[in-house]
Backbone as numpy.savetxt, mean C-alpha at the origin, in Angstrom:
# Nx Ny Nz CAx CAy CAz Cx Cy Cz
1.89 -15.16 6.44 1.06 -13.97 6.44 1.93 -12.73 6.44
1.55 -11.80 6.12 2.22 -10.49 6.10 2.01 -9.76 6.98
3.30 -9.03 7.26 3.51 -8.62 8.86 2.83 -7.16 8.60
3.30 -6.33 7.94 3.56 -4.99 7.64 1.58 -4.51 7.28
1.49 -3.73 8.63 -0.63 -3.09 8.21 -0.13 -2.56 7.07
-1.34 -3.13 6.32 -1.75 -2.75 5.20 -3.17 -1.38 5.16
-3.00 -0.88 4.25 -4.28 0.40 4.18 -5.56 -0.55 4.07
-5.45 -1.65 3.38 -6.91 -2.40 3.55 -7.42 -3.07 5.10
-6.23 -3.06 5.52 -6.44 -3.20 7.16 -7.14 -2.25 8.42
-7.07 -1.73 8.06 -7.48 0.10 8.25 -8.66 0.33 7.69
-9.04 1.15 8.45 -10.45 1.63 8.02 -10.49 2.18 7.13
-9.77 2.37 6.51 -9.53 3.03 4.90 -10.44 3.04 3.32
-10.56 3.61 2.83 -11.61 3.49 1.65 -10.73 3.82 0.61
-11.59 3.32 -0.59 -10.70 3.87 -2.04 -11.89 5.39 -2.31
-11.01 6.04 -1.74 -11.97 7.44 -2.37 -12.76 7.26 -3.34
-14.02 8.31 -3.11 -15.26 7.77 -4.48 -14.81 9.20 -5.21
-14.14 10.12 -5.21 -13.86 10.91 -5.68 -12.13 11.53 -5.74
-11.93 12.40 -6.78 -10.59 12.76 -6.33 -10.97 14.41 -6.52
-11.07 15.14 -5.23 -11.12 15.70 -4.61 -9.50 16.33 -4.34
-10.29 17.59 -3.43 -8.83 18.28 -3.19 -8.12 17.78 -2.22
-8.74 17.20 -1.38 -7.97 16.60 -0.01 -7.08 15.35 -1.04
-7.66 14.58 -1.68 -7.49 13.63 -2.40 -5.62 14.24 -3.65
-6.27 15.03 -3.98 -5.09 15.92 -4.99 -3.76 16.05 -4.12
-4.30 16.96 -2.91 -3.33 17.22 -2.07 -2.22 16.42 -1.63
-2.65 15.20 -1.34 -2.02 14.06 -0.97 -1.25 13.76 -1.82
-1.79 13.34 -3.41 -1.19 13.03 -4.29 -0.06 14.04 -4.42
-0.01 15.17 -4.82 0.59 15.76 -4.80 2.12 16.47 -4.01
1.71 15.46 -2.70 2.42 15.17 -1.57 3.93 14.15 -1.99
3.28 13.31 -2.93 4.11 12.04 -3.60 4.65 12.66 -4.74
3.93 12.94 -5.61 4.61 13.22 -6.90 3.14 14.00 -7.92
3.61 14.32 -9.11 3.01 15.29 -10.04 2.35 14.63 -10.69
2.01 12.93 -10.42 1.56 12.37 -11.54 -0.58 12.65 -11.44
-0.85 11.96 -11.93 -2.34 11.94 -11.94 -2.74 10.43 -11.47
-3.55 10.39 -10.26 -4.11 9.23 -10.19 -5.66 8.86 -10.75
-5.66 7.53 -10.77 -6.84 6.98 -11.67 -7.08 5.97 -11.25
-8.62 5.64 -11.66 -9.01 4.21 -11.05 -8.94 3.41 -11.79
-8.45 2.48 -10.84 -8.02 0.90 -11.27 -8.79 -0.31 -11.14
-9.65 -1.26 -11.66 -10.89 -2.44 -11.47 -9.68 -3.26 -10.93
-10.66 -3.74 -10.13 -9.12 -5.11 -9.16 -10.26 -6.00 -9.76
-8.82 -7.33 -10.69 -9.76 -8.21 -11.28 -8.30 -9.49 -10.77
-8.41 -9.77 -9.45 -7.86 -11.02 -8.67 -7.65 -12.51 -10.07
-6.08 -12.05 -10.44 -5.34 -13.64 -11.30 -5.59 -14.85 -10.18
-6.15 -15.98 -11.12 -6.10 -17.28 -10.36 -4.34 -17.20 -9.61
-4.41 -17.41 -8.44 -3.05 -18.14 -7.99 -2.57 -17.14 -7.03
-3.13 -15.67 -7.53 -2.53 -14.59 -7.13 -2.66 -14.35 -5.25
-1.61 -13.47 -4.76 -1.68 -14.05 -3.24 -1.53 -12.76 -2.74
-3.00 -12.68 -1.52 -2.57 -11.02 -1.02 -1.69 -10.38 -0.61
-1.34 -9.44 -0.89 -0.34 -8.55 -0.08 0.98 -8.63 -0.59
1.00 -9.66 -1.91 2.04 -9.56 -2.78 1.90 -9.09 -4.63
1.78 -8.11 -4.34 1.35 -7.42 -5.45 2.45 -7.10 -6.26
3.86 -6.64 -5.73 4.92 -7.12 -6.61 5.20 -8.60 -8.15
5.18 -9.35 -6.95 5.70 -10.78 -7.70 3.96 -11.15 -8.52
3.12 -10.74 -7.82 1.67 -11.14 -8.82 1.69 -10.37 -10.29
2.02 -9.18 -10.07 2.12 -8.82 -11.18 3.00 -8.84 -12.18
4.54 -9.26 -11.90 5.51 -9.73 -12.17 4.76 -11.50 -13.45
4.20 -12.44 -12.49 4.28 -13.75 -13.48 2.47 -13.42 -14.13
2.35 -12.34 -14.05 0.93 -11.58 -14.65 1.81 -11.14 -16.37
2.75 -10.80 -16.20 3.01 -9.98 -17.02 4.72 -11.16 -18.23
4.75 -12.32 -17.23 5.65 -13.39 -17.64 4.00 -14.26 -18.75
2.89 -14.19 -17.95 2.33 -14.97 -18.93 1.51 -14.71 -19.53
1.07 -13.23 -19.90 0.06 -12.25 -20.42 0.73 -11.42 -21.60
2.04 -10.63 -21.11 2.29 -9.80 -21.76 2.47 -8.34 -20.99
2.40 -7.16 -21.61 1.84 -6.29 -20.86 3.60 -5.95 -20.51
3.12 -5.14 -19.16 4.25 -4.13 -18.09 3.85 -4.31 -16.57
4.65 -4.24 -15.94 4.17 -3.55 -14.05 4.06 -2.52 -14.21
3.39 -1.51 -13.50 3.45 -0.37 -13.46 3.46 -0.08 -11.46
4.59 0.27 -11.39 4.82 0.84 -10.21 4.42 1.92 -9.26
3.53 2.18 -8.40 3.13 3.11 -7.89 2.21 2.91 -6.20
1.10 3.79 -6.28 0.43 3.80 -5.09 -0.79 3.43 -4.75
-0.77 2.44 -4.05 -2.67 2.41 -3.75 -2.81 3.90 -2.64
-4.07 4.36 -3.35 -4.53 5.84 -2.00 -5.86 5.19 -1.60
-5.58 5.53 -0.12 -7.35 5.55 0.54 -7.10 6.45 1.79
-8.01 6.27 1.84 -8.40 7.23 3.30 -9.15 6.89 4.30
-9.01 7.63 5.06 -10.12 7.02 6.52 -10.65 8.46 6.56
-11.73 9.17 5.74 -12.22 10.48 6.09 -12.28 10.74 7.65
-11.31 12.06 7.25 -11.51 12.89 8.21 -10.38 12.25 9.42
-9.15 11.74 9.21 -8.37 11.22 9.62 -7.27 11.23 9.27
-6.70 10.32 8.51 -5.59 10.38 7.14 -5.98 10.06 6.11
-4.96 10.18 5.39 -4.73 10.13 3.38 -3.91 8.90 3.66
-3.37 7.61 3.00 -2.46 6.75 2.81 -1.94 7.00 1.87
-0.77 5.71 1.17 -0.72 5.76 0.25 0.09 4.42 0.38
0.08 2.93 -0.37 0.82 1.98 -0.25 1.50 1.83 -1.31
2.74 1.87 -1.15 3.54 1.20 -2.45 2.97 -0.32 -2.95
3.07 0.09 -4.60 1.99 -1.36 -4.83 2.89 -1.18 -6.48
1.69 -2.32 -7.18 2.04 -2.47 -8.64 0.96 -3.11 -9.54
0.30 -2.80 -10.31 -0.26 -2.92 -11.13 -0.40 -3.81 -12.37
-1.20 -4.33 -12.97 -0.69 -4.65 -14.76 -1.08 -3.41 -15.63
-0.14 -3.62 -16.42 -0.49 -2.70 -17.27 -0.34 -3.37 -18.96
-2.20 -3.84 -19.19 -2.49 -4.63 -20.43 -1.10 -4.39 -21.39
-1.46 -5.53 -22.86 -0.60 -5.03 -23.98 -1.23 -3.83 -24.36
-2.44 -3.72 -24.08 -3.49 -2.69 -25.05 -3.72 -1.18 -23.94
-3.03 -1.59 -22.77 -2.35 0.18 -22.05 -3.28 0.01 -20.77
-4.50 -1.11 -20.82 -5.47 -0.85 -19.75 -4.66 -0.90 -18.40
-4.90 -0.54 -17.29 -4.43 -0.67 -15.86 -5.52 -1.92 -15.08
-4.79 -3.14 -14.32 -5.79 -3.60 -13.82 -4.92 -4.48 -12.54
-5.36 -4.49 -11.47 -4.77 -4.67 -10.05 -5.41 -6.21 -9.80
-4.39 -7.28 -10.03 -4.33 -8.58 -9.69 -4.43 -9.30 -9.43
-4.04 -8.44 -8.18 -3.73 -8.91 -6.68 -5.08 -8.93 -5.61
-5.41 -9.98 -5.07 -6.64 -9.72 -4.42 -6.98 -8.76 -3.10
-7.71 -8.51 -2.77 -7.53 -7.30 -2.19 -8.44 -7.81 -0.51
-7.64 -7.41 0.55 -7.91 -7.95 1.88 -9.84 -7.45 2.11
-9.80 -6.92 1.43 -10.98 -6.24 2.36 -12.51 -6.17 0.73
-11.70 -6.88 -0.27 -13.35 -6.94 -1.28 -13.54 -5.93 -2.27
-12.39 -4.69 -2.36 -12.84 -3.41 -3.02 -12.93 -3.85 -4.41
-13.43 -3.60 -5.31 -13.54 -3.97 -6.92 -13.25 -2.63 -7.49
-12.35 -1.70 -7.12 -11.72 -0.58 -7.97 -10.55 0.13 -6.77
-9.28 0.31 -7.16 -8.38 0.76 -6.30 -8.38 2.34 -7.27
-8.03 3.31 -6.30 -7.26 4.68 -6.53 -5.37 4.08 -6.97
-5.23 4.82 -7.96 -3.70 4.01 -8.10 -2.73 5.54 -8.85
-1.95 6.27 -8.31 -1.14 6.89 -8.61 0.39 6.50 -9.38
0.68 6.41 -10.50 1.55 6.09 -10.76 3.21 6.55 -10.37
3.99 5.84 -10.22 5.80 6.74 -9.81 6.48 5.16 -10.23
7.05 5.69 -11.58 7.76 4.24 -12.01 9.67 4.59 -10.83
9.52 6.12 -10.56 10.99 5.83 -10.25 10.83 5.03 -9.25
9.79 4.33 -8.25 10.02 4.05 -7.22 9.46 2.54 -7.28
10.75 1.40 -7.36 10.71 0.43 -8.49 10.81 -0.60 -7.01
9.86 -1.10 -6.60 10.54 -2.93 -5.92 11.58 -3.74 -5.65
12.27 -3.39 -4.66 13.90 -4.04 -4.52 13.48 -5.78 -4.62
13.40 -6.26 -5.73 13.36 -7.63 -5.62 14.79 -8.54 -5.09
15.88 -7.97 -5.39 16.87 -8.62 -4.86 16.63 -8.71 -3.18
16.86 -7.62 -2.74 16.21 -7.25 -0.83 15.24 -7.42 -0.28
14.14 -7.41 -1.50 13.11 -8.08 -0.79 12.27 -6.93 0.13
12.53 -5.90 -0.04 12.49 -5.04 0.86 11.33 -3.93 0.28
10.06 -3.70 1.29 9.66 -2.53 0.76 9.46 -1.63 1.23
8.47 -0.42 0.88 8.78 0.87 0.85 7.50 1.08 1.82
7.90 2.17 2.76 6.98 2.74 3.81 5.81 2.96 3.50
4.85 3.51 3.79 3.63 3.86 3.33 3.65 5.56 3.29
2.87 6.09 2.78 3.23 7.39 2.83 1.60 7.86 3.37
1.44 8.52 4.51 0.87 8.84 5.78 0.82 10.54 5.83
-0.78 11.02 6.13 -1.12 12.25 6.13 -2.53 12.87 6.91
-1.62 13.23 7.91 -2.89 13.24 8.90 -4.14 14.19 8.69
-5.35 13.78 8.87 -6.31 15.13 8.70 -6.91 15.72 9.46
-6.37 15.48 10.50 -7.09 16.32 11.57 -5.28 16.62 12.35
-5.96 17.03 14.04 -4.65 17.86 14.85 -4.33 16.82 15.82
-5.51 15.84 15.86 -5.44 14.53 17.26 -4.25 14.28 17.49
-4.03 14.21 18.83 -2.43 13.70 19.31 -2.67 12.02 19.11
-4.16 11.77 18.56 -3.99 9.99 19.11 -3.17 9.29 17.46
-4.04 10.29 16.39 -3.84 10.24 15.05 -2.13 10.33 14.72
-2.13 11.02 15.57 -0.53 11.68 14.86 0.33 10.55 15.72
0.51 10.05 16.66 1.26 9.04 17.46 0.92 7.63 16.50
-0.52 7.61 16.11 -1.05 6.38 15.67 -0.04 6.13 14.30
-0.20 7.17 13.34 1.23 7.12 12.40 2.53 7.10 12.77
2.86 7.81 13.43 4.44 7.71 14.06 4.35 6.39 13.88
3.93 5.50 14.96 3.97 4.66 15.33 3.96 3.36 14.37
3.03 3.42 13.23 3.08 2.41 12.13 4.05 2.98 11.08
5.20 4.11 11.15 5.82 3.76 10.75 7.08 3.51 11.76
7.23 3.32 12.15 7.66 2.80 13.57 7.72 1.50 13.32
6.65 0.80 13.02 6.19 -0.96 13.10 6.74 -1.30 11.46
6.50 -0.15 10.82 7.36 -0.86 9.39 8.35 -0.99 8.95
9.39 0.30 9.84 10.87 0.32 10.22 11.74 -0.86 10.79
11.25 -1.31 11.64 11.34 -2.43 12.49 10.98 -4.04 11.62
10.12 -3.84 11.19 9.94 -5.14 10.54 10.51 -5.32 8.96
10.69 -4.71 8.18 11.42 -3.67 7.20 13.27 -3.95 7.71
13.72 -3.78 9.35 15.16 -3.48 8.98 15.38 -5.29 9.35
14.09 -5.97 9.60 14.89 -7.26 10.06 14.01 -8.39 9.22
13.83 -7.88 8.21 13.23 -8.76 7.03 14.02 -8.99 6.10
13.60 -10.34 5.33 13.80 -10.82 3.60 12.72 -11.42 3.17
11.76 -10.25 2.30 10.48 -10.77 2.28 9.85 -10.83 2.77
8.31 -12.27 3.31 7.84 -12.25 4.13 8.53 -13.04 5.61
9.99 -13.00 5.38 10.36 -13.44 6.63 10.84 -12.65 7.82
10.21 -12.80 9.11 10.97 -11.81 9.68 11.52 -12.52 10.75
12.22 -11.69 11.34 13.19 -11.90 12.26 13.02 -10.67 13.60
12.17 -10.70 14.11 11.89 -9.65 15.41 11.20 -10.31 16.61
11.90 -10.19 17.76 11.68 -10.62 19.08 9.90 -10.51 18.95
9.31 -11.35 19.30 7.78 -11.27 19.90 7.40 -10.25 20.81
8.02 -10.27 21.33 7.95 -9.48 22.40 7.64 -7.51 22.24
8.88 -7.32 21.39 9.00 -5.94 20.65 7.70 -5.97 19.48
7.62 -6.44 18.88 6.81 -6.37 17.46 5.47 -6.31 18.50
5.30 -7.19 19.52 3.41 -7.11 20.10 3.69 -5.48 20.76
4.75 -5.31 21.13 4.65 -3.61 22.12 4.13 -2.73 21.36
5.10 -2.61 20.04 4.74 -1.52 19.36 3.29 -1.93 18.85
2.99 -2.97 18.53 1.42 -3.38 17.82 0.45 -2.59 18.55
0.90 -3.15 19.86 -0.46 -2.58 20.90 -0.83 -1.07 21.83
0.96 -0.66 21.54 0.99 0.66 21.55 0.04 1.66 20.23
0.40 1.15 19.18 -0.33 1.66 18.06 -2.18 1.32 18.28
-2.61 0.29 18.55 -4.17 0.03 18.88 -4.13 0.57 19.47
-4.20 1.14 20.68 -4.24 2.17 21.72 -4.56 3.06 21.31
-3.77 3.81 20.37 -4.18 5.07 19.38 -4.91 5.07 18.70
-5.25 3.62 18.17 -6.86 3.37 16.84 -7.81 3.86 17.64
């Protein structure tokens, strides 16, 4: 199973709009334009690995990865943003793979090819976190998960980790505290 909360873990939504709060965020990441994406789940395909799904998506289809961001939000809370990856048809369509924890049938997906999947390391990329309100519980509650991705992130290869039980439940339950 995968260690690292995911935005579908979270009360999070795929925005029904892109909006300014929505822009803002984006804009936070990079200049590109985000767009919606139909999540249409490949036989075989396995959650929370959206890298390598789209990878033998694209070994036996054709097509490209396209590298970038799932966005959602928890209105009135934070903006996310998960490093993720996409297909991208022979014929240019965008379509997300990978099955999705929580049922959504269309992701928000911002594209940033510079920010490419260390497949050798195995290693990925933080989430990118934006608080919307002033709450001290909100703002600790992020610290804190990236805190939990730092940590699991500096003592990983893949989905393997290597962190005392002990440490990984502190910070877990320090962070619920703040949910």
């Amino acid at each position: 199973t995968r260690l690292k909360p995911s935005l579908s873990e979270m009360p999070t939504t795929t925005p029904q709009r892109i909006d300014k709060t929505v822009i803002d965020f984006c804009r936070g990441i990079n200049n590109r334009q985000p767009e919606y994406v139909p999540v249409f789940p490949e036989q075989g395909a396995k959650t929370g690995e959206c890298f390598h799904n789209v990878l033998r998506q694209v070994e036996r289809k054709g097509g490209a990865i396209e590298y970038g961001w799932h966005i959602a939000i928890w209105p009135s809370v934070y903006s996310g943003g998960e490093h993720h990856a996409i297909w991208r048809t022979p014929d240019g369509r965008g379509i997300d793979v990978t099955p999705p924890v929580d049922g959504v049938q269309r992701i928000l997906f911002l594209p940033d090819p510079e920010r490419v999947y260390d497949y050798a390391g195995e290693r990925r990329l933080d989430n990118v976190r934006k608080a919307l309100t002033n709450d001290p519980d909100v703002r600790e509650f992020l610290a804190l998960a990236a805190k939990l991705t730092t940590l699991i992130e500096d003592n990983s290869k893949g989905l393997v980790v290597s962190v005392p039980r002990e440490q990984l439940a502190a910070l877990y339950h320090r962070q619920q505290h703040h949910y």
